[in-house]
C-alpha beads as a LAMMPS data file, in Angstrom:
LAMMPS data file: protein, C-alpha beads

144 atoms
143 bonds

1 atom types
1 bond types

-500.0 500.0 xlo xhi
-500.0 500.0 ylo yhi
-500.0 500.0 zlo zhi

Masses

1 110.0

Atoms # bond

1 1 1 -177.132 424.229 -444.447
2 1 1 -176.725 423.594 -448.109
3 1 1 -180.440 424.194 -449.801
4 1 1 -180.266 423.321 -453.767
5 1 1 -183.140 424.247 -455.651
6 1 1 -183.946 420.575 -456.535
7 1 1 -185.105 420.171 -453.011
8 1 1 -188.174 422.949 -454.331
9 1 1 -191.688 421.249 -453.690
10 1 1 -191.749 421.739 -457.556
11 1 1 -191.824 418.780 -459.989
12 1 1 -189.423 420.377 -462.622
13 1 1 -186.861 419.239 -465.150
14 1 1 -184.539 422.562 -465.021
15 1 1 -182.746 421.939 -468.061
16 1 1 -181.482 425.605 -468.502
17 1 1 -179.548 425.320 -465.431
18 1 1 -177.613 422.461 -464.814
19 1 1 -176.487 423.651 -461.487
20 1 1 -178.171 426.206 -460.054
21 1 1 -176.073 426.086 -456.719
22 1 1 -177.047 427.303 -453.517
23 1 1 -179.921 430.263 -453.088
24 1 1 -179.902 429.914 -449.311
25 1 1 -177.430 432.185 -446.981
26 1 1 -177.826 432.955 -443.671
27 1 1 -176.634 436.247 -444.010
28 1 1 -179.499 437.473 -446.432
29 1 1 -181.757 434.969 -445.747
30 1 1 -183.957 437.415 -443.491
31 1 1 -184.642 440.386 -446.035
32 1 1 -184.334 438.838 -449.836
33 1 1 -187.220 437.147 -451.473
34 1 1 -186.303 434.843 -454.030
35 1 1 -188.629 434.550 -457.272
36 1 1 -188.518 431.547 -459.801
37 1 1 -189.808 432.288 -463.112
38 1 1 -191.100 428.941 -464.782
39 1 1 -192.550 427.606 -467.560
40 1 1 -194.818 424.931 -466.971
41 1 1 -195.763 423.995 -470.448
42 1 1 -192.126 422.928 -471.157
43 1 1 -191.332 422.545 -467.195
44 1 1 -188.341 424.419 -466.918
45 1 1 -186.796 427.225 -464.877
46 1 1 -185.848 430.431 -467.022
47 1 1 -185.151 432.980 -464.615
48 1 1 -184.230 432.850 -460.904
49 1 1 -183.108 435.436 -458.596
50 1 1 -183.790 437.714 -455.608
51 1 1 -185.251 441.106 -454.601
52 1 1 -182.281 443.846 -455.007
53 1 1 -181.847 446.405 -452.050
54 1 1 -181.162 449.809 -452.928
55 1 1 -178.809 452.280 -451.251
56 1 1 -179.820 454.911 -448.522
57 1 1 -178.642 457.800 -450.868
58 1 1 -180.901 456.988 -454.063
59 1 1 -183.953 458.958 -453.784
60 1 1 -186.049 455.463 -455.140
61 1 1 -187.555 453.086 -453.269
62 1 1 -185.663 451.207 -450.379
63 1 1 -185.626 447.506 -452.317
64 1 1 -186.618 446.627 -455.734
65 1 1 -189.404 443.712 -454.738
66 1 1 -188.953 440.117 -456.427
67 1 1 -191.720 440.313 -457.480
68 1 1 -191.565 443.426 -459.440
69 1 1 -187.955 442.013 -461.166
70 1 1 -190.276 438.549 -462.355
71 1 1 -192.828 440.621 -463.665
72 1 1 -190.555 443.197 -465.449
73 1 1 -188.973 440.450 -467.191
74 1 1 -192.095 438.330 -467.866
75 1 1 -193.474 441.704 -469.538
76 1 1 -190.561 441.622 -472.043
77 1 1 -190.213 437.881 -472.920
78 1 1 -193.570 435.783 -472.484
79 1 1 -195.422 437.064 -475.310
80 1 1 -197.444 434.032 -475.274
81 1 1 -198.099 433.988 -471.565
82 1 1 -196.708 430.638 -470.403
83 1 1 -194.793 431.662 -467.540
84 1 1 -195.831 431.574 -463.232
85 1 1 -193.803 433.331 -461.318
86 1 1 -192.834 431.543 -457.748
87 1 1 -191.651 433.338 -454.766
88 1 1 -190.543 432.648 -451.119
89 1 1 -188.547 433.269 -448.413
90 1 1 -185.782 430.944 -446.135
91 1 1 -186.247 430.377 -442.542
92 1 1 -183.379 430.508 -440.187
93 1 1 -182.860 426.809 -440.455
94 1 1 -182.940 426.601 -444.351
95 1 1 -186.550 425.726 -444.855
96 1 1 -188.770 427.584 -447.346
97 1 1 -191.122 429.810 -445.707
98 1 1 -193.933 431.144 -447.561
99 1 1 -194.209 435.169 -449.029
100 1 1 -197.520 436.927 -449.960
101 1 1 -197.339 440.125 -451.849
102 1 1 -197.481 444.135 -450.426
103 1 1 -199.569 446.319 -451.219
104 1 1 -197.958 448.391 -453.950
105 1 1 -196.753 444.623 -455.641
106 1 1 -200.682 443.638 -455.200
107 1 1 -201.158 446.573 -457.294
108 1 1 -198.604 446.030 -460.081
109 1 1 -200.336 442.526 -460.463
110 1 1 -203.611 443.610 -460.819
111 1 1 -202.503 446.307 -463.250
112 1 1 -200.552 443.489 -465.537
113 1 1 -203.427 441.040 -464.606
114 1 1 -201.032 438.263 -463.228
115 1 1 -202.956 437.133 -460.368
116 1 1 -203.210 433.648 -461.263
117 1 1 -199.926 433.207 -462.366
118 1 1 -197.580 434.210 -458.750
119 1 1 -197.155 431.887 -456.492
120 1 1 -195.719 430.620 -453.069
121 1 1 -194.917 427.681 -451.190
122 1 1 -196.591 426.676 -447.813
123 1 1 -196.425 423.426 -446.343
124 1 1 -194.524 421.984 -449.545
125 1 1 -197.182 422.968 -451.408
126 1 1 -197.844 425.959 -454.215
127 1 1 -200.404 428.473 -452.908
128 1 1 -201.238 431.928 -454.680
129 1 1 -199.056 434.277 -453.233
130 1 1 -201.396 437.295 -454.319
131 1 1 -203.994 438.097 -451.044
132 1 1 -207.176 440.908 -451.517
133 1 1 -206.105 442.386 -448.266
134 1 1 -202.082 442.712 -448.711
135 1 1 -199.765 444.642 -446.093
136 1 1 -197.923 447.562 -446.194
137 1 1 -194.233 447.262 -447.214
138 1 1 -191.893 447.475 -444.609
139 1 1 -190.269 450.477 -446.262
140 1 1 -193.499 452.304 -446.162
141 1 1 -194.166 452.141 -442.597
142 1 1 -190.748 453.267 -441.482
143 1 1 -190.630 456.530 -443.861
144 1 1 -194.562 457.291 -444.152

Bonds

1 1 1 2
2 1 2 3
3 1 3 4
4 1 4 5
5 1 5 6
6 1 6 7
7 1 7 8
8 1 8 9
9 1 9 10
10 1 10 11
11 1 11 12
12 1 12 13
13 1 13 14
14 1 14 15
15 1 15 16
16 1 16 17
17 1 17 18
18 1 18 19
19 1 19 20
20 1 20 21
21 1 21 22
22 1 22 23
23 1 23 24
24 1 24 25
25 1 25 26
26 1 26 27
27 1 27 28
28 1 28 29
29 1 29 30
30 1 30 31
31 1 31 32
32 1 32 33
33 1 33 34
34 1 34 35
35 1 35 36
36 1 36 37
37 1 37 38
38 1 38 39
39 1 39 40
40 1 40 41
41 1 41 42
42 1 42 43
43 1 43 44
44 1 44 45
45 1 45 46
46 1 46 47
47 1 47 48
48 1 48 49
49 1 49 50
50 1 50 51
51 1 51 52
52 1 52 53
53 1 53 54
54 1 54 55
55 1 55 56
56 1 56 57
57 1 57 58
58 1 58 59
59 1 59 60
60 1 60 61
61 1 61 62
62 1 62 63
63 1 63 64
64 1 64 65
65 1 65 66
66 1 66 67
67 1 67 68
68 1 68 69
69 1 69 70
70 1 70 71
71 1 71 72
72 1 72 73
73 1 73 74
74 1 74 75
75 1 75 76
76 1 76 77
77 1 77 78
78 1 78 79
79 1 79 80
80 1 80 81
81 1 81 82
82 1 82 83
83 1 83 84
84 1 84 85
85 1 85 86
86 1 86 87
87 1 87 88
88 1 88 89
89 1 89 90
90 1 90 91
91 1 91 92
92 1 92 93
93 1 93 94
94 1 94 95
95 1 95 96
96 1 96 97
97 1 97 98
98 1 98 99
99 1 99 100
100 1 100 101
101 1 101 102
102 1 102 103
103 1 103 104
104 1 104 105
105 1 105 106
106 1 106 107
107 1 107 108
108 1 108 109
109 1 109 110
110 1 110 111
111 1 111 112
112 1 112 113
113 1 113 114
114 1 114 115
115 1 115 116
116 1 116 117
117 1 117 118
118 1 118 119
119 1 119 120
120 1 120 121
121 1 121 122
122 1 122 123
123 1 123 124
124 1 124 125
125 1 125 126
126 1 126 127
127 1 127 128
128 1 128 129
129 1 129 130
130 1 130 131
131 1 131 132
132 1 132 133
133 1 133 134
134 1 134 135
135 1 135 136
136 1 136 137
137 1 137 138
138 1 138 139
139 1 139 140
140 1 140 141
141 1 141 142
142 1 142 143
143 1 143 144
């Protein structure tokens, strides 16, 4: 299954990234979240990638969210706030399937006020991906 990100239900013109390649493996598909960070007054991608797991022997977290990466780096370099953040996840069969924010991510966005700038996609279309009643991270139920 070869998913490009020009088959996004976004309406871009990615000129940073003339070829972005293939986001979707069947190997990860499962556990990463992918995160776009866009700007939609030029309409162009300037940051894509995925949530980062983190070894059994580091004493952090088990996975360093997507959401937490596009946030992080919106923090240092949109000073003039132009920048939505989209995330989502692949089905099995290489279609996008949509991802709402945990708990702990919920809070990180309320704290840097971005809750009307993450989205996700469902149905082909962009939906807030920011919910008042969020679950708990899977990481948090197995070690609580």
């Amino acid at each position: 299954m070869n998913i490009k990100l020009e088959e996004l239900p976004l309406n871009i013109n990615n000129g940073n990234n003339k070829n972005p390649g293939n986001m979707f493996s069947l190997l990860t598909n499962s556990v990463e979240v992918y995160y776009i960070i866009y700007n939609f007054h030029k309409k162009t991608i300037i940051k894509m990638g995925s949530s980062k797991a983190i070894g059994k022997n580091n004493n952090k977290m088990g996975s360093i969210h997507a959401e937490e990466l596009a946030i992080k780096y919106c923090l240092k370099y949109d000073k003039k706030k132009k920048y939505q953040i989209y995330i989502w996840k692949w089905s099995n069969n290489g279609s996008i399937k949509e991802k709402f924010c945990c708990s702990r991510c919920c809070l990180l966005i309320n704290k840097y006020n971005f809750t009307n700038k993450i989205f996700t996609f469902k149905n082909n279309k962009k939906i807030s991906a920011y919910t008042k009643y969020p679950t708990i991270s899977l990481y948090y139920l197995i070690n609580k």
